[in-house]
C-alpha positions, 0 to 999 in steps of 0.5 A, spaced: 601 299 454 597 302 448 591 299 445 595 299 438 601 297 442 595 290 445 592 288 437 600 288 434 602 283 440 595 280 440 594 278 431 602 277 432 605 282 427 612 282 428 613 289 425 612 293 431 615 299 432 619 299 438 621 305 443 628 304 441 627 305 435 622 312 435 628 314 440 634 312 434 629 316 429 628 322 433 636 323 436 638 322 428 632 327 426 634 332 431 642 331 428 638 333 421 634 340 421 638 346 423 634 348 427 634 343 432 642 343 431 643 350 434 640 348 440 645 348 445 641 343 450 640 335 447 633 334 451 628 336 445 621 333 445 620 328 441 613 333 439 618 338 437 623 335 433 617 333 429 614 339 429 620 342 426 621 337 421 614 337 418 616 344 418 623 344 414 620 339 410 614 345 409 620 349 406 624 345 403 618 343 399 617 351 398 623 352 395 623 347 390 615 350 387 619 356 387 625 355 384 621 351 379 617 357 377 624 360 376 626 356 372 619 356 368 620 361 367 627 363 365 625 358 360 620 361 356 624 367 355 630 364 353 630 361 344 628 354 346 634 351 342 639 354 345 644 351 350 642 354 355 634 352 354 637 344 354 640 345 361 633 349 363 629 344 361 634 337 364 634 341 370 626 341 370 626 333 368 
């Protein structure tokens, strides 16, 4: 048993996280990313599966800074008052 695992039980902390659980969070973040969903064999590593959600987390977090300098600057090229520049600028909120 971990040393974690000891102190958890002996301060009497309920909020344990079980194996149980740690296995549920993997099986449904395997069922997430796409590139764990390609894989024809269930039997991913849990490192893995943790691997490639950090990395399509590290991504997605890519996509959103670049779609918002996009819109950035797409706004500062269109007249501020137009309908356009309203939607740009909701989007940007």
């Amino acid at each position: 048993m971990s040393s974690r695992r000891s102190r958890s039980r002996q301060s009497g902390a309920s909020s344990e996280i079980t194996d149980a659980q740690i296995t549920d969070l993997v099986s449904k973040l395997q069922q997430l990313i796409p590139e764990l969903r390609a894989t024809r064999s269930n039997k991913v590593s849990a490192s893995k599966v943790l691997q490639e959600t950090c990395n399509y987390i590290k991504n997605l977090h890519r996509e959103v800074d670049d779609l918002s300098e996009r819109l950035s600057q797409l706004l500062a090229t269109t007249d501020s008052n137009s309908a356009q520049a309203a939607i740009i600028r909701s989007l940007l909120m």
